[in-house]
SEPATOR-422118 format. One record per residue: z, y, x of N, C-alpha, C in turn; residue number from 0; residue in three letters. Coordinates in steps of 0.2 Angstrom, whole numbers. Each point is the difference from the previous one (the first is absolute). Last residue first. Layout:
BEGIN
     n.w     n.v     n.u    ca.w    ca.v    ca.u     c.w     c.v     c.u   num   residu
       Z       Y       X       Z       Y       X       Z       Y       X   NUM      ALA
...
***
This chain:
BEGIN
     n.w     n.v     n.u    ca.w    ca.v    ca.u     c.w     c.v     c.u   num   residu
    -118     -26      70      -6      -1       1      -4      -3       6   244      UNK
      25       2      -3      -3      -4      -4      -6       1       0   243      UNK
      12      15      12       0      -8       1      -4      -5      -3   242      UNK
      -3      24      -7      -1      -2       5       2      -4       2   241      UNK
      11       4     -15      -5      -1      -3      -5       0       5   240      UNK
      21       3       5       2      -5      -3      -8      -4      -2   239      UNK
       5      23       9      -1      -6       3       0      -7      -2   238      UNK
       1      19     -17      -4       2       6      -2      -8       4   237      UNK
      21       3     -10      -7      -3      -4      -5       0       4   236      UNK
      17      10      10       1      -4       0      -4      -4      -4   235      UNK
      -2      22      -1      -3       0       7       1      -8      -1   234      UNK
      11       8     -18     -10       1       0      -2      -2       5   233      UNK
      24       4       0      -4      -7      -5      -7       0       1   232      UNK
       9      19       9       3      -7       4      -3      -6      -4   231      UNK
       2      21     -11      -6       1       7       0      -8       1   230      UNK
      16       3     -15      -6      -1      -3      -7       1       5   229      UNK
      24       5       4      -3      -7       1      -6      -3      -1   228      UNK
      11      24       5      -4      -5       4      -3      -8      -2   227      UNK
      20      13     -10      -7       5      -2      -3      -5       5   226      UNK
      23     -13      -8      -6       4       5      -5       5      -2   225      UNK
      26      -4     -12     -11       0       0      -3       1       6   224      UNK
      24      -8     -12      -1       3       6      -7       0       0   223      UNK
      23      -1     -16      -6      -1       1      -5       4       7   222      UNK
      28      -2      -8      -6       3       1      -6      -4       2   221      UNK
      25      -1     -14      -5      -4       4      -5       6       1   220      UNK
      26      -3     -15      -7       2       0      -4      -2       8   219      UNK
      18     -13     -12      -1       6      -3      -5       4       1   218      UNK
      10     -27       8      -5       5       0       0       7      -5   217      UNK
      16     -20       7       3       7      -4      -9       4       4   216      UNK
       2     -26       6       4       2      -8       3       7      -2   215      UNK
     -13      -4      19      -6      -2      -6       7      -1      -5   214      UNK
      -2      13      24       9      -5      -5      -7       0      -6   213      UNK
      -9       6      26       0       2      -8       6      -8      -3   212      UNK
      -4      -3      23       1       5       0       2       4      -5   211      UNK
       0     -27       4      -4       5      -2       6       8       1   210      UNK
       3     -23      13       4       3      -5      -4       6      -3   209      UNK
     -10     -24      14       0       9       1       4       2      -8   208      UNK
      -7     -25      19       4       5      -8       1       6       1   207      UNK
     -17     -18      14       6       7      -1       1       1      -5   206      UNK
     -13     -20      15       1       3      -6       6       4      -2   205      UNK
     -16      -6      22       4       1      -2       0      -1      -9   204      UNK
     -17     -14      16       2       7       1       8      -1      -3   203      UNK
     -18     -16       9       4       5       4       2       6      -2   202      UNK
       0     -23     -13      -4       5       4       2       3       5   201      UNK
      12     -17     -15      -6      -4       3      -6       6       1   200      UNK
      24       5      -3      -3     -10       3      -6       2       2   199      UNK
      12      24      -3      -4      -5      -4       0      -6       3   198      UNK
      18      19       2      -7      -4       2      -3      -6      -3   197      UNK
      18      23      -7      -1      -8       0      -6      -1       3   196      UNK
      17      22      -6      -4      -4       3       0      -6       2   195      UNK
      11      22     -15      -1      -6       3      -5      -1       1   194      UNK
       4      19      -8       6      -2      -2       0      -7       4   193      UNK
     -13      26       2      -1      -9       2       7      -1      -1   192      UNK
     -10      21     -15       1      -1       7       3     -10       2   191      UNK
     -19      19     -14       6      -4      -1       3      -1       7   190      UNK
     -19      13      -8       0      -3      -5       6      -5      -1   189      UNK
      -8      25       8       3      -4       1      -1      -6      -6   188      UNK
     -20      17      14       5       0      -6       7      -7       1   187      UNK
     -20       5      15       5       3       1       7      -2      -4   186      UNK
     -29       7      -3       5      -2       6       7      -1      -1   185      UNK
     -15       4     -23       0       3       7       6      -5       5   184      UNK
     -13     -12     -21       4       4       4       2       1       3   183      UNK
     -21      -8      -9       6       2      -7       6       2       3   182      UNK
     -20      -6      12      -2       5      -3       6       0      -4   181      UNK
       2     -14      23      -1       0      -8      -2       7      -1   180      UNK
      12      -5      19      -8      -4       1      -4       2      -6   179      UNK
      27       6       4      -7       4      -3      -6      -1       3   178      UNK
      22     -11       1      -3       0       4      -7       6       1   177      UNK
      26      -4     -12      -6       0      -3      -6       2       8   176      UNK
      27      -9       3      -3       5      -3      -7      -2       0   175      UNK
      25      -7       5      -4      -5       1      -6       7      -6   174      UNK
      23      -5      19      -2       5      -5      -7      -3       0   173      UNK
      23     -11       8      -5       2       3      -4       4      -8   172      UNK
      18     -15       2       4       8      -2     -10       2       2   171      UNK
       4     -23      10       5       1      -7       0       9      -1   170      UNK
     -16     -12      18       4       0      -1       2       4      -9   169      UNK
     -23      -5      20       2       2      -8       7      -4       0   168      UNK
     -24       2      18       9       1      -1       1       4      -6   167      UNK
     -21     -18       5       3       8      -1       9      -1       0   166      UNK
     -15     -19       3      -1       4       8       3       8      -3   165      UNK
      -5     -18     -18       8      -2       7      -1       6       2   164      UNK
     -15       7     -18       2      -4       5       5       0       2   163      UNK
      -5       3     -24       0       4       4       3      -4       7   162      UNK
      -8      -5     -24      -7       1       3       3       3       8   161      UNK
      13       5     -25      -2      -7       5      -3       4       4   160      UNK
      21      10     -13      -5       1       2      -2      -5       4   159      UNK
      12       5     -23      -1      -5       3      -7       4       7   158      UNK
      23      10     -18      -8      -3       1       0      -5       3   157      UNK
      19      11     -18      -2      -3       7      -6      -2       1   156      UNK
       8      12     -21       4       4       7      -1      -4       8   155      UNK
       0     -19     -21      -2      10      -1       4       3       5   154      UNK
      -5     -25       0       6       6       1      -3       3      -1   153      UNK
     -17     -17      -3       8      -4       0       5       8       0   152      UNK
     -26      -2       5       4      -2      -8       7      -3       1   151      UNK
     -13       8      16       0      -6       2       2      -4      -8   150      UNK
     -14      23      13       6      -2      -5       0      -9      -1   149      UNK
     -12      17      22       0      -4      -7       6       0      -4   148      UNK
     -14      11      23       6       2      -4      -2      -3      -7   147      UNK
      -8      -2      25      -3       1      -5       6       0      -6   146      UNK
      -8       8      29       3      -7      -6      -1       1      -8   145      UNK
       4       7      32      -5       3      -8       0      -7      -4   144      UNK
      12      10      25       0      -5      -7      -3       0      -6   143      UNK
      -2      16      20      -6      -5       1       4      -5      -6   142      UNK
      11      18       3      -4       1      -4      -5      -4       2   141      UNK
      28       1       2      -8      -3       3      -6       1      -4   140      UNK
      21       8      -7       1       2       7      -6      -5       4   139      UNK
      -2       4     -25       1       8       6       0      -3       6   138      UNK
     -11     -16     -16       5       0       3       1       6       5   137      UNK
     -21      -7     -21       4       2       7       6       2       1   136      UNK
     -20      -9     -21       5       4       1       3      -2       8   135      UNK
     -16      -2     -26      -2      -1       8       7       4       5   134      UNK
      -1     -11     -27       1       6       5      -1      -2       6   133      UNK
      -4     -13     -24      -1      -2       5       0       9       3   132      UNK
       6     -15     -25       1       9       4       1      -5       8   131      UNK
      -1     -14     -19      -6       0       4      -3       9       2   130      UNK
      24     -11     -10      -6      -4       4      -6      -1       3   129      UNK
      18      22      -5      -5      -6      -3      -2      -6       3   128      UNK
      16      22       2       2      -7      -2      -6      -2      -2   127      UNK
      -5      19       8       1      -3       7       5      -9      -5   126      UNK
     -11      14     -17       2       2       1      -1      -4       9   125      UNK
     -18       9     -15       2      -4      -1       6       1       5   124      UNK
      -6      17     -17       2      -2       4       1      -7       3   123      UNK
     -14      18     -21       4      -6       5       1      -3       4   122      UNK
      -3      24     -16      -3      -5       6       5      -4       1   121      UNK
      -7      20     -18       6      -3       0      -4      -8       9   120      UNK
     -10      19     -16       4       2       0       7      -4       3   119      UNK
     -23      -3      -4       1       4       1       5       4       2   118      UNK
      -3     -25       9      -3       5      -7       0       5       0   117      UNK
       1     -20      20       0       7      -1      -4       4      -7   116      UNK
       9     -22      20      -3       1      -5       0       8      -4   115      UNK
       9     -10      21      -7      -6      -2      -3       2      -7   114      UNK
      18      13      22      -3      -1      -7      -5      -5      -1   113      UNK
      20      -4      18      -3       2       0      -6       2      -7   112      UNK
      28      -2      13      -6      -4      -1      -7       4      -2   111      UNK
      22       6       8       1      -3      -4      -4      -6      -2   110      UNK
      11      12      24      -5      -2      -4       0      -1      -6   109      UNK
      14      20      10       1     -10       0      -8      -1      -6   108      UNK
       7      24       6      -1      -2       2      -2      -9       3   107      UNK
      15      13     -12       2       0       4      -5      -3       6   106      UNK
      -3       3     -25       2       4       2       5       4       8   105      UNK
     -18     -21      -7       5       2      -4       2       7       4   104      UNK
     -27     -12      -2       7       1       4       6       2      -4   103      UNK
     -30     -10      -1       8       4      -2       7       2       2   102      UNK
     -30      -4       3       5      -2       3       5       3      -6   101      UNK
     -25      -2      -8       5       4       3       6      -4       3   100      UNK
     -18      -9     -14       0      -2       8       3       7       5    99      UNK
      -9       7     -24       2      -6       1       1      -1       9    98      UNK
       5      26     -11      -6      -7       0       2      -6       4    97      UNK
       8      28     -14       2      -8       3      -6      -4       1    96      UNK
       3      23     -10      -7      -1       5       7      -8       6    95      UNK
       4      10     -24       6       2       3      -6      -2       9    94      UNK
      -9     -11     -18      -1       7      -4       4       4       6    93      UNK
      -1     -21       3      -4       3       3      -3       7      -2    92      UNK
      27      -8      -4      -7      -4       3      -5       4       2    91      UNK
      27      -5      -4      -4       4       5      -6      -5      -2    90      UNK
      25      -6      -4      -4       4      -6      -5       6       4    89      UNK
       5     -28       8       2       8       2      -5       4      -7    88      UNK
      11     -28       7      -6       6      -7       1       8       3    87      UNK
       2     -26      15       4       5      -3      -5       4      -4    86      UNK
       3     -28       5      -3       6       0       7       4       0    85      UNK
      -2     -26       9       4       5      -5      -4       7       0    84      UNK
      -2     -28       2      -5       6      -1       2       4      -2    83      UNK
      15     -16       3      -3      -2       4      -5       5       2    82      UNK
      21       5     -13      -6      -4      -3      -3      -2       8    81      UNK
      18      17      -5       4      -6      -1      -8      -7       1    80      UNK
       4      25       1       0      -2       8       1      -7      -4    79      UNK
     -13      25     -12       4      -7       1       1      -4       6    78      UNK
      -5      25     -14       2      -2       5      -2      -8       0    77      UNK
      -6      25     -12       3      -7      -2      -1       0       8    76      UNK
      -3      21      -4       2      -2      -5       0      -7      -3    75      UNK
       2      20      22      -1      -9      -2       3      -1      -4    74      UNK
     -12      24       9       5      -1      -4       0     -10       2    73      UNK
     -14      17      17      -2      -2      -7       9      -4      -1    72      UNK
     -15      18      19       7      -3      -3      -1      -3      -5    71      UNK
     -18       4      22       1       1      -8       8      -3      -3    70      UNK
     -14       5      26       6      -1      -2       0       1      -9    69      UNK
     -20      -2      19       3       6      -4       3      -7      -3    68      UNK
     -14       0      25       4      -2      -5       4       5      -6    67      UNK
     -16       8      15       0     -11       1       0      -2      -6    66      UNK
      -7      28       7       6      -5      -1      -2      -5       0    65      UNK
      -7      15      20      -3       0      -8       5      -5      -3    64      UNK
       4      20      15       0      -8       2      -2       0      -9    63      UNK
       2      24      10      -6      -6       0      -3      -5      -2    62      UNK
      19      17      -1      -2      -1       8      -5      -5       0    61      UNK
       8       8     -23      -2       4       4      -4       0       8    60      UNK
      -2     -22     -18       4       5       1      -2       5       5    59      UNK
     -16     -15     -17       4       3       5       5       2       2    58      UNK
     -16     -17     -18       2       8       2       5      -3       7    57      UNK
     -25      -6      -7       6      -3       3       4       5       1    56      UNK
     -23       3      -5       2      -2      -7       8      -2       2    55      UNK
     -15       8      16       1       5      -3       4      -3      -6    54      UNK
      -8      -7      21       6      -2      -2       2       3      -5    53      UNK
     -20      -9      18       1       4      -7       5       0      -2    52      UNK
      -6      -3      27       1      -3      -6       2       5      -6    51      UNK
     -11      -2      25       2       4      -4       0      -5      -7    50      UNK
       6      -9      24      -6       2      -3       2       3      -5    49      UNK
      19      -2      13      -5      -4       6      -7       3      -4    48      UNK
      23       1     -10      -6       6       2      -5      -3       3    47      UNK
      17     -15     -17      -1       1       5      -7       5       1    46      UNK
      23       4     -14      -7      -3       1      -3       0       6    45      UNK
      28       1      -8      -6       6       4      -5      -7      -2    44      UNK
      18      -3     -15       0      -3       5      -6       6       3    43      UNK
      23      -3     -17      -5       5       2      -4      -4       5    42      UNK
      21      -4     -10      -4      -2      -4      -6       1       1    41      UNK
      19       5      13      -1      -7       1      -6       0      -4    40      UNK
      11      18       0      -3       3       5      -5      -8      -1    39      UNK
      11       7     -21       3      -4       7      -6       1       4    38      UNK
       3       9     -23      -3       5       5       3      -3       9    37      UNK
       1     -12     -21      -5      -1       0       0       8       5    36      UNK
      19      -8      -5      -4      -5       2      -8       3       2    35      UNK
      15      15     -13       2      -1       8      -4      -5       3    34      UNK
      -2       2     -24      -6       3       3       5       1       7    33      UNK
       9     -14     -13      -6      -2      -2      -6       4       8    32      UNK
      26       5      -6      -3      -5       5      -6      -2       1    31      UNK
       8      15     -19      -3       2       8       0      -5       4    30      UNK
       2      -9     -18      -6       3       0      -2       4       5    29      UNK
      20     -13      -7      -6      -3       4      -6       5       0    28      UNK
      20      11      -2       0      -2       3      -7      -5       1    27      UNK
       4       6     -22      -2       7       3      -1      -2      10    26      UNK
      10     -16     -17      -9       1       2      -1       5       1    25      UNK
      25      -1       3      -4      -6       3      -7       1      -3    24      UNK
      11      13     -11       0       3       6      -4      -5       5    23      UNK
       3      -4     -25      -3       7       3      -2       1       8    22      UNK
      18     -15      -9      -7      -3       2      -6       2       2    21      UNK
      21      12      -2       0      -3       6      -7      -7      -2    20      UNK
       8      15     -20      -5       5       8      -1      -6       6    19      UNK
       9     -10     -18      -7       0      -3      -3       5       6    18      UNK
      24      -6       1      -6      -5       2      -6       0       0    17      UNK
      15      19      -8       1      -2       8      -4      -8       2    16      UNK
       3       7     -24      -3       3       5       0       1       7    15      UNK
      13     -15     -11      -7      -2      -3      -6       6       4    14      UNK
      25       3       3      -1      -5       4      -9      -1      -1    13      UNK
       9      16     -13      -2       2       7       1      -5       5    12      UNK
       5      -6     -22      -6       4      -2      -1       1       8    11      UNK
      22      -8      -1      -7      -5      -1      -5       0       0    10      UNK
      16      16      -1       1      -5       6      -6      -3      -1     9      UNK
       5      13     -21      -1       3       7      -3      -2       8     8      UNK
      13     -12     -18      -6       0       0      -4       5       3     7      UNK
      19       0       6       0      -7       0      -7       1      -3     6      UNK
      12      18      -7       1       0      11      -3      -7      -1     5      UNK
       2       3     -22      -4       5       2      -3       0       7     4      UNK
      23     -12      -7      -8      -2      -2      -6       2       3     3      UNK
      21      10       5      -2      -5       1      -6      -3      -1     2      UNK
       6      18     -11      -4       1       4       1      -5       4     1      UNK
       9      -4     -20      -7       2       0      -3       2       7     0      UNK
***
């Protein structure tokens, strides 16, 4: 009997020993959640030169006004196997998630970007899609700018075109988010150079890139909001509509 007892015993604080350590990990994203978001990175100074209204733009203490905010949201589906692969995060606009957010995994690897958003729940178009297009740069040459595709063939490998002979790029190089875009800050990782091919009939390159984010163990991701973009947009209709007139 106390064998027994000793054994089921065992079991029981196995069961409870997994139910705290899942405990424990979302306890962890959440402080990660709010570490990210006291990144000195996320804050940008405005420009003083003329006096500007900043009252509705929160702050931190030394001033910098934020850019970017970091949101954690769960990955309740995935897929890598289709040509148009999404992801479903249990985050929506109830939870203040909005579309044309950037996403990223938990190491900072690109995931891709929101296109769509219920209350409760947003969609991911993933970086495997055939028509997920990332503006993107070469750490050790920052004049290599290029454009980060899925080729539908390997999950976990991209495709960077558009990138000229005249840049120096090798095997292992570091391949990051150029932050031209309103969807994601300078920098981020999206992969590193697995190979390199010249194009016949251009003068560019085409690079294989081993992605940064593993799309077959996504678990949780943060979404990324510019606070600025919605200025930004306006300004660029603005002109858009002045051309045309």
């Amino acid at each position: 009997m106390n064998e027994i007892t000793g054994r089921i015993n065992e079991q029981y604080n196995k069961v409870d020993y997994y139910l705290q350590l899942k405990k424990a990990n979302q306890q962890l994203i959440k402080d990660n959640e709010r570490l990210r978001n006291l990144m000195k990175a996320n804050f940008e100074l405005p420009d003083t030169i003329n006096k500007i209204v900043t009252d509705f733009i929160p702050y931190d203490t030394l001033g910098n006004h934020r850019k970017w905010l970091y949101q954690a949201a769960k990955v309740v589906s995935n897929s890598v196997s289709t040509q148009n692969n999404f992801i479903v995060l249990g985050r929506g606009s109830a939870q203040q998630l909005k579309k044309d957010e950037g996403v990223i995994d938990t190491n900072n690897g690109v995931v891709g970007i929101v296109t769509d958003v219920s209350e409760n729940y947003a969609v991911v178009m993933s970086l495997l899609h055939k028509d997920s297009k990332i503006n993107a740069l070469l750490k050790n040459d920052p004049q290599g700018g290029g454009t980060i595709i899925w080729d539908g063939k390997e999950p976990n490998y991209l495709s960077m075109i558009n990138v000229r002979k005249s840049v120096k790029v090798a095997k292992g190089d570091t391949v990051l988010t150029s932050g031209i875009t309103t969807t994601f800050p300078y920098g981020l990782m999206i992969g590193t150079v697995e190979q390199v091919q010249p194009e016949k009939s251009t003068n560019n390159y085409i690079i294989k890139v081993k992605s940064t984010a593993n799309f077959y163990n996504l678990q949780f991701v943060y979404a990324i909001d510019n606070n600025q973009r919605e200025e930004i947009n306006k300004l660029i209709e603005k002109a858009k509509i002045k051309i045309n007139n």
